[in-house]
C-alpha positions as CSV (number, residue, x, y, z in Angstrom):
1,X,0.0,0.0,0.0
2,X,2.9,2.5,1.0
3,X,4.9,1.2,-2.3
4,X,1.7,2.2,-4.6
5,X,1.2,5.6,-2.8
6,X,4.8,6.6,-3.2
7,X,4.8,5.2,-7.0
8,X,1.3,7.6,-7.5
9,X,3.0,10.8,-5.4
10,X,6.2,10.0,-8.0
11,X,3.8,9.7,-10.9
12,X,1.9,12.9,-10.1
13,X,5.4,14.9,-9.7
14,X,6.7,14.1,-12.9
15,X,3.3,15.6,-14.9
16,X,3.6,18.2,-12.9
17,X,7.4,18.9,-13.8
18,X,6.6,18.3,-17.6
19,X,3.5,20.9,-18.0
20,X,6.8,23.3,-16.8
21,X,9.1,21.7,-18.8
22,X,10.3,23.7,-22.6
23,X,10.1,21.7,-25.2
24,X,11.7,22.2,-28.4
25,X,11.5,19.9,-31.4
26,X,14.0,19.9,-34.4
27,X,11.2,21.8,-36.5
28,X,11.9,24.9,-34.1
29,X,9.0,25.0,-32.0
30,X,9.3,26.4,-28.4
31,X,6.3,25.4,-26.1
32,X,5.5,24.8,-22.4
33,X,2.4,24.4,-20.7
34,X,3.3,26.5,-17.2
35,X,5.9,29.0,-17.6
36,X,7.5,31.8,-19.5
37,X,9.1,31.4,-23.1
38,X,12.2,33.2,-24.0
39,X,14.1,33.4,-27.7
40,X,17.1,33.9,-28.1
41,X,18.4,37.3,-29.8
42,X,18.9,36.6,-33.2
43,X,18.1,33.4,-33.4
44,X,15.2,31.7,-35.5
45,X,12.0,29.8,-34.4
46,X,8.8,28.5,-35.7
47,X,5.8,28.4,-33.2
48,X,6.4,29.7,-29.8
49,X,3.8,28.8,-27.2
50,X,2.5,28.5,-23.8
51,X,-0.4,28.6,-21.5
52,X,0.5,30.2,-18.6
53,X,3.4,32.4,-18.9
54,X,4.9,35.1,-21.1
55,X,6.7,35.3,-23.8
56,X,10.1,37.3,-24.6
57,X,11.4,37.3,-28.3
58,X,14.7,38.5,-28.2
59,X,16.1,41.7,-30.7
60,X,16.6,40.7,-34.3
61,X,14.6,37.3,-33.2
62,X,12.6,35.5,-36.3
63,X,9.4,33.7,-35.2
64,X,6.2,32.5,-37.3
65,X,4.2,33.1,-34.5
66,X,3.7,33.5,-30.3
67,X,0.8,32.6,-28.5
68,X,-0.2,32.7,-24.8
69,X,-3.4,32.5,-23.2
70,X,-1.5,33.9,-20.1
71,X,1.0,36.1,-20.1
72,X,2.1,39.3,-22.1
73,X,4.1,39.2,-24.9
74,X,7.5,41.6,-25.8
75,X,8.9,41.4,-29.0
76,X,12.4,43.2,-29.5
77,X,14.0,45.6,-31.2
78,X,14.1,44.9,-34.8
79,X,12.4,41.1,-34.3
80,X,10.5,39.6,-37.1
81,X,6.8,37.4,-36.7
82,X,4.2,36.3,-38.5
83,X,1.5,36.8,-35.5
84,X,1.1,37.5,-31.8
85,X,-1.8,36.7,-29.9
86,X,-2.9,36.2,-26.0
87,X,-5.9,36.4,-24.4
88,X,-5.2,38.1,-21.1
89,X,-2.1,40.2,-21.4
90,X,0.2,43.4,-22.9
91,X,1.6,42.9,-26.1
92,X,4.7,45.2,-26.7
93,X,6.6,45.9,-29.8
94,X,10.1,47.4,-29.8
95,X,11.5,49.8,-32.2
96,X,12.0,48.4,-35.6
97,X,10.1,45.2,-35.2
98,X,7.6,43.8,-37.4
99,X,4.9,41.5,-37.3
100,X,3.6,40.6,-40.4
101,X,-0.2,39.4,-39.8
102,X,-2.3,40.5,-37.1
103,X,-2.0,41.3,-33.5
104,X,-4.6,40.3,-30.9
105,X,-4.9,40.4,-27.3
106,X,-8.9,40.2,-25.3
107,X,-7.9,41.6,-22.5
108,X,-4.6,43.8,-22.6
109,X,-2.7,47.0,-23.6
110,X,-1.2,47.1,-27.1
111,X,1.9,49.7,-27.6
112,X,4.0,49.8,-30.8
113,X,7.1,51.7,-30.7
114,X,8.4,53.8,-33.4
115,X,9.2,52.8,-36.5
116,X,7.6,48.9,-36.1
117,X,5.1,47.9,-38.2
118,X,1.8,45.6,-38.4
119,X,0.4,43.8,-41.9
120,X,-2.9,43.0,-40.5
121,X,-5.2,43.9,-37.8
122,X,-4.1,45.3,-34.3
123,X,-7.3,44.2,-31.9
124,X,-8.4,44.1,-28.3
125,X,-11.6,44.2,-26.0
126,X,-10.0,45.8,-22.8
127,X,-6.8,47.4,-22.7
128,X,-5.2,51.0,-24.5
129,X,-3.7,51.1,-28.1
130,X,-0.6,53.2,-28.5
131,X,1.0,53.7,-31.6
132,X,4.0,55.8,-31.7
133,X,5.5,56.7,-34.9
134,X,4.0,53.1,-35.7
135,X,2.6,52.0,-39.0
136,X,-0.3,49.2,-39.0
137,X,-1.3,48.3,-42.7
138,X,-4.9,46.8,-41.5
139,X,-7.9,48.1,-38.7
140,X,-7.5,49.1,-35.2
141,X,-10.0,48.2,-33.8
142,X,-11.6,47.8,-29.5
143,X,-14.6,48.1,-27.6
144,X,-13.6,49.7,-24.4
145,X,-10.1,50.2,-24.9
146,X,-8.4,54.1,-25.0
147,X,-7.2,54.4,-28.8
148,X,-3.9,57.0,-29.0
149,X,-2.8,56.6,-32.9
150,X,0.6,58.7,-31.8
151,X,2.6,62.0,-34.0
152,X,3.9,60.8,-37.3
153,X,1.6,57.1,-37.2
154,X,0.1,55.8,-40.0
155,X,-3.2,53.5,-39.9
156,X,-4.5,52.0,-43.6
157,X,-7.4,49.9,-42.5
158,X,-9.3,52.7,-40.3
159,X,-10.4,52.5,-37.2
160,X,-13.7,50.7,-35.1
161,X,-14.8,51.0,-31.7
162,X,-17.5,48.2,-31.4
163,X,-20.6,48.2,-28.9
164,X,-20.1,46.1,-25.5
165,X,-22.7,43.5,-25.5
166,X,-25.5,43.5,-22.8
167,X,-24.3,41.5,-20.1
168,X,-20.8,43.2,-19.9
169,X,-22.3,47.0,-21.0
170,X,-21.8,47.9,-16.9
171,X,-18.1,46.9,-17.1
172,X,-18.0,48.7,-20.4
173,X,-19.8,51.7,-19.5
174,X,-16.8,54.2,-19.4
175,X,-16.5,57.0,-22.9
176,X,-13.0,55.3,-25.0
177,X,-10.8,57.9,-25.2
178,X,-9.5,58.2,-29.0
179,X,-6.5,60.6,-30.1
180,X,-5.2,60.8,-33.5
181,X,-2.1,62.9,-32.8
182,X,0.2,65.6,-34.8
183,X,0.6,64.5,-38.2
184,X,-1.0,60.9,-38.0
185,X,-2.8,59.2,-40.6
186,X,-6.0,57.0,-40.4
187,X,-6.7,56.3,-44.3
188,X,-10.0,54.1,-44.0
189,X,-13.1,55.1,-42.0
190,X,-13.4,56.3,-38.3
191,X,-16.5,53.7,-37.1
192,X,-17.8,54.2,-33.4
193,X,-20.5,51.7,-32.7
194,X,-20.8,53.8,-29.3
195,X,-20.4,56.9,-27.4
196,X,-16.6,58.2,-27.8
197,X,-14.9,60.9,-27.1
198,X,-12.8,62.1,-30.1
199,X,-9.7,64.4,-30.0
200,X,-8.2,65.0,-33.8
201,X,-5.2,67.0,-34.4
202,X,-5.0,70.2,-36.6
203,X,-2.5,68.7,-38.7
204,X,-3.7,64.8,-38.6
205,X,-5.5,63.3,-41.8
206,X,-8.3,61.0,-41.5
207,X,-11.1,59.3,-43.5
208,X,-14.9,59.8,-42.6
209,X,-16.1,59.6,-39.3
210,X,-19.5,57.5,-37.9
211,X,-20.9,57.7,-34.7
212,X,-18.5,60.1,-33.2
213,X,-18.0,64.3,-33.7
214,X,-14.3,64.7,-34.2
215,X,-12.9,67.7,-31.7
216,X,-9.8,69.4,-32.8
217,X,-6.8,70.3,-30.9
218,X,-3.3,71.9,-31.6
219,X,0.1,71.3,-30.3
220,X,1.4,67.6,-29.3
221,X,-1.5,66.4,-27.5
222,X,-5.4,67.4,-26.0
């Protein structure tokens, strides 16, 4: 009886240890189930995921694509990936660095640093958008998120602030907060499915506006 308890305790320790194990196989994937991910600087990967944990991609880093369902995601200076995704957490894109689908977190801030650059769709539910000096080729797009499209940004696929749905419209309640700053450009439409307030520079260009009454301002921000 002792002998079978021990062997069980032993058994349950080493599933344990695995779900925090890395794994890598020869393809290049990087995965674990509990735990933080970290590439190496320079070096090349395919997938890199994990459940609980973050994940670090190091400068000059190539990746096809990070995923998380816990845990922020940093991509460095100058790094290279196909996608980025989590559900609850920040994603943060160095200088330089470019991902060349979309970017997506549910509940989390996204903040692109100058000079990086998105192909596709940069999305949340919950959670601010900053772009600074940032170009994203497709929408940007929340529900209750703050919206700052930074000086000297560039946005192709518009902008969209959806409606909270019913049973979260309490949590959601608060005005998003959108600023297109000095010499930004939104080329597609401005679509607010609610109440927003808008702040638009003097010397920002943007497409039409729905749902919202744009509010000029002058100098580097409202």
């Amino acid at each position: 009886m002792r002998s079978s308890t021990r062997f069980a305790t032993l058994l349950l320790c080493i599933v344990l240890l695995a779900g925090c194990m890395i794994t890598s196989d020869k393809d290049g994937n990087l995965s674990r189930v509990n735990g933080s991910i970290s590439a190496d600087a320079g070096k090349t990967y395919r997938a890199l995921a994990t459940v609980n944990g973050s994940i670090s991609i190091g400068e000059n880093a190539v990746a096809e694509s990070a995923e998380t369902v816990n845990g922020r995601i940093v991509l460095g200076a100058n790094g290279r990936v196909g996608s980025l995704e989590t559900v609850n957490g920040d994603i943060h894109i160095h200088s330089g660095a470019q991902v060349a689908q979309a970017v997506t977190s549910v509940n989390g801030d996204l903040e692109l640093a100058s000079a990086s650059h998105v192909g596709e769709k940069l999305s949340n539910v919950n959670g601010k958008i900053n772009l600074n000096h940032a170009i994203v080729d497709g929408m940007v797009e929340t529900t209750s998120g703050d919206i700052t499209i930074g000086q000297g940004s560039v946005v192709h696929g518009g902008l969209h602030v959806g409606k909270p749905g019913i049973t979260n419209f309490n949590i959601h309640s608060r005005k998003p907060h959108i600023v297109i700053g000095p010499n930004a450009v939104v080329d597609g439409a401005l679509v607010f499915d609610r109440e927003v307030d808008l702040l638009v520079s003097s010397s920002a260009k943007i497409g039409t506006v729905t749902g919202a009454t744009a509010k000029p301002f002058d100098g580097s921000a409202p």
